[in-house]
KEVO-109384 format. One record per residue: residue in three letters; x, y, z of N, C-alpha, C in turn. Coordinates in nm, 2 decimals. Layout:
<rs>
<r ALA,<X,Y,Z>,<X,Y,Z>,<X,Y,Z>>,
...
</rs>
This chain:
<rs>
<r UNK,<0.08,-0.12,0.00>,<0.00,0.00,0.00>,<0.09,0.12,0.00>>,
<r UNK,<0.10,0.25,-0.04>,<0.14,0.33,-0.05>,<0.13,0.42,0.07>>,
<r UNK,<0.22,0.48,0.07>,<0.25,0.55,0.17>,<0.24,0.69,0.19>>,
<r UNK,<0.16,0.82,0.26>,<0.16,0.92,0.23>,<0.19,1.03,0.36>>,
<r UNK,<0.24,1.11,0.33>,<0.30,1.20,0.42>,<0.19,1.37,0.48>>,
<r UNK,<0.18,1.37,0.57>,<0.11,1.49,0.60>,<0.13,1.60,0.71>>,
<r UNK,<0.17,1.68,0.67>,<0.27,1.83,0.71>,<0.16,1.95,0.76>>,
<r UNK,<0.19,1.93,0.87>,<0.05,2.05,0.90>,<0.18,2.17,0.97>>,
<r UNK,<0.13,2.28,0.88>,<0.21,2.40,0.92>,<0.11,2.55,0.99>>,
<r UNK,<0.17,2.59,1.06>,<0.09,2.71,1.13>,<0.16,2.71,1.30>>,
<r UNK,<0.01,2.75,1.37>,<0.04,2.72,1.50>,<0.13,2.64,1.58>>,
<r UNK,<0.07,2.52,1.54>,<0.09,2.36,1.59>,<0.19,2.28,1.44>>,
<r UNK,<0.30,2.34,1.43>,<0.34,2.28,1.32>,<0.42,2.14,1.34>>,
<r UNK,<0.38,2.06,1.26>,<0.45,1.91,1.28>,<0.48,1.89,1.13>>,
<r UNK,<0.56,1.80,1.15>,<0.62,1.72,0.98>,<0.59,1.61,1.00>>,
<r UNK,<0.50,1.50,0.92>,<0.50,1.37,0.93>,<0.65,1.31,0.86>>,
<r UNK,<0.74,1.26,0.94>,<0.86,1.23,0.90>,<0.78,1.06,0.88>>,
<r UNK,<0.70,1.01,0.93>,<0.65,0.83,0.97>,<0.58,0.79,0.86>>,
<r UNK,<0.47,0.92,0.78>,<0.41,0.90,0.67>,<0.24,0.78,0.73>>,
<r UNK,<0.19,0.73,0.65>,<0.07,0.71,0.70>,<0.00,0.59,0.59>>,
<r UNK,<-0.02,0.46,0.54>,<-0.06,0.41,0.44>,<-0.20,0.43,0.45>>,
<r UNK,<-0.27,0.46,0.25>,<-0.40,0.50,0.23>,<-0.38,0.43,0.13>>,
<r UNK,<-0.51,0.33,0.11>,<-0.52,0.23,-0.02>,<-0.43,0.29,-0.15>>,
<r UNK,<-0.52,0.46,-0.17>,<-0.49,0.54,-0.33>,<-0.52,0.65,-0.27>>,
<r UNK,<-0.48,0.78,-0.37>,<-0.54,0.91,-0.36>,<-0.64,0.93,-0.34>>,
<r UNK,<-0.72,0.86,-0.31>,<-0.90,0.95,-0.27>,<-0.88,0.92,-0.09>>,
<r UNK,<-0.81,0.82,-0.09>,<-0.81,0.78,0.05>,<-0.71,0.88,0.13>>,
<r UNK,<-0.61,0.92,0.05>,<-0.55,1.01,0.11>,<-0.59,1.10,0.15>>,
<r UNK,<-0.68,1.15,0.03>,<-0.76,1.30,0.04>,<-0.84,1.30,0.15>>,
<r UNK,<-0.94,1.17,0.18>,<-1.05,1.16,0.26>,<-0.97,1.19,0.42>>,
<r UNK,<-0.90,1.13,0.41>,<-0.80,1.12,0.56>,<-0.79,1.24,0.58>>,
<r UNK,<-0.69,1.34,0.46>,<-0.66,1.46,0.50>,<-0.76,1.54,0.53>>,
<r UNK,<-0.88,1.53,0.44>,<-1.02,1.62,0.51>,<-1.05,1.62,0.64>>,
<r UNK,<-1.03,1.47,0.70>,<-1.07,1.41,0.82>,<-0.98,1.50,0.88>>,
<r UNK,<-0.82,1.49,0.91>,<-0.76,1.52,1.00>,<-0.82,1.73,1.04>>,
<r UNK,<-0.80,1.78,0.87>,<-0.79,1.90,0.92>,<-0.96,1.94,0.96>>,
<r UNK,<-1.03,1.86,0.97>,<-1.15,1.92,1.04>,<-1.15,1.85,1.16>>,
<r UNK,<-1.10,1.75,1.21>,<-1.07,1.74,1.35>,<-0.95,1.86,1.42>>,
<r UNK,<-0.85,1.90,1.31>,<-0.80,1.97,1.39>,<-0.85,2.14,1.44>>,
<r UNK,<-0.96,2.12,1.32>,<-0.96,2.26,1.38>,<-1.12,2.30,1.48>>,
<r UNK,<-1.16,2.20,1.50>,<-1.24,2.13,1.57>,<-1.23,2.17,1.75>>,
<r UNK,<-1.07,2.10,1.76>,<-0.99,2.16,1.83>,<-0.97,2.29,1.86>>,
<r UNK,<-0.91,2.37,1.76>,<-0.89,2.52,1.81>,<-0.98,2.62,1.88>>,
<r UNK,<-1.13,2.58,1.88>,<-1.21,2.59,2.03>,<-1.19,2.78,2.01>>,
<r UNK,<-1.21,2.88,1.89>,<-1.18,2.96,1.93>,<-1.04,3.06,1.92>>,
<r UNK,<-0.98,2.97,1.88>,<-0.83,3.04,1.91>,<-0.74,3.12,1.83>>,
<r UNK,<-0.80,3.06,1.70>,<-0.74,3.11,1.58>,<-0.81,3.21,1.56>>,
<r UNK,<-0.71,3.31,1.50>,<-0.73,3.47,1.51>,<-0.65,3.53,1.36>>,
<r UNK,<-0.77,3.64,1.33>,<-0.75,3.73,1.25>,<-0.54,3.74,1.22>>,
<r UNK,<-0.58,3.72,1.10>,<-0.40,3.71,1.06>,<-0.31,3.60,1.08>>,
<r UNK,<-0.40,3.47,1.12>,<-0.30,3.35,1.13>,<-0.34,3.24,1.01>>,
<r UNK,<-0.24,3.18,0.98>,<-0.26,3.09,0.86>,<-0.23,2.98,0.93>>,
<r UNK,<-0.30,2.83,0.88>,<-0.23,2.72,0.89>,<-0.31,2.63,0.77>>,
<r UNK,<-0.21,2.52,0.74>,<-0.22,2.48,0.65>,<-0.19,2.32,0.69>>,
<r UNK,<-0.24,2.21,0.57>,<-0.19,2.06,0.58>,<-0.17,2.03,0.42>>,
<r UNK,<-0.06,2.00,0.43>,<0.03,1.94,0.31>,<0.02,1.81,0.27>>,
<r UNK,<0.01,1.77,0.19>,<0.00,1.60,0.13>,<0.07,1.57,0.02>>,
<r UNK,<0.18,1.48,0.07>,<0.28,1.42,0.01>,<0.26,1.30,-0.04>>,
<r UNK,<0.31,1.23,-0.17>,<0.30,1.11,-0.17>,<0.41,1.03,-0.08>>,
<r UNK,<0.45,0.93,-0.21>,<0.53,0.82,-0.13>,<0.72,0.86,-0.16>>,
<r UNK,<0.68,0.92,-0.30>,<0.80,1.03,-0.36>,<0.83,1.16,-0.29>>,
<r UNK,<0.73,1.21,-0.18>,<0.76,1.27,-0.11>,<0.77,1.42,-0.22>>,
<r UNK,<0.65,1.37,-0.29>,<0.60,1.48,-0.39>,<0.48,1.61,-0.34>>,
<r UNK,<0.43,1.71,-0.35>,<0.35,1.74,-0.34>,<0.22,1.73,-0.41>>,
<r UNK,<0.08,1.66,-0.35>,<0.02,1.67,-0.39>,<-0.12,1.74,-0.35>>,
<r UNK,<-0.13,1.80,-0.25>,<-0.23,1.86,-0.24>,<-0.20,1.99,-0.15>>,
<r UNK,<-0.28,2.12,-0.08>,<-0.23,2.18,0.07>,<-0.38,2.23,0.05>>,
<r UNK,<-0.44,2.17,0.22>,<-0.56,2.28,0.23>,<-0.49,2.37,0.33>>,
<r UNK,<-0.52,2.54,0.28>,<-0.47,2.63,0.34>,<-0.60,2.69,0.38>>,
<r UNK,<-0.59,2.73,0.51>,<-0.67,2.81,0.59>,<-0.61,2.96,0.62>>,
<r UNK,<-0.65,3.05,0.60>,<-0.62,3.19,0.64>,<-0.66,3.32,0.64>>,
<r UNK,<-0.67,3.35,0.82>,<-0.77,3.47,0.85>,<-0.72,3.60,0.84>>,
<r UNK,<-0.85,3.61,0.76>,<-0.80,3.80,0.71>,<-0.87,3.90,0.83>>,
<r UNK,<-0.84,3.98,0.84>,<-0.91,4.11,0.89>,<-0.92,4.23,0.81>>,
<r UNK,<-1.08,4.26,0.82>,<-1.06,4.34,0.69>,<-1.12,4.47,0.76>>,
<r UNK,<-1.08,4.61,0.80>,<-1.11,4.70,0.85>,<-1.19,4.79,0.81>>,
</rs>
């Protein structure tokens, strides 16, 4: 099964150095949806006007294939 990597950058930044096996790309994708709505699920509040975070999806080449980016504007 292939192996895929997922990089979440911002506040809470981690690198998946361990990578994660998903049958194929949809499963990747589904996962990654999963993770970043659990994570921000979590932030309870916290994220504020002018912070960005993002999650990165790597394959097994440690390619890019995807980033959902989140980021709050303030608009005056």
């Amino acid at each position: 099964m292939p192996k895929y990597y997922f990089h979440i950058h911002g506040d809470r930044a981690s690198l998946d150095d361990v990578g994660e096996e998903c049958r194929d790309k949809e499963a990747a994708w589904r996962e990654a949806t999963k993770v970043t709505g659990e994570m921000f699920k979590d932030i309870d509040g916290k994220f504020r006007p002018g912070q960005e975070w993002c999650l990165e999806v790597l394959d097994e080449n440690r390619k890019r294939l995807w980033t959902i980016h989140i980021d709050a504007k303030e608009y005056a």
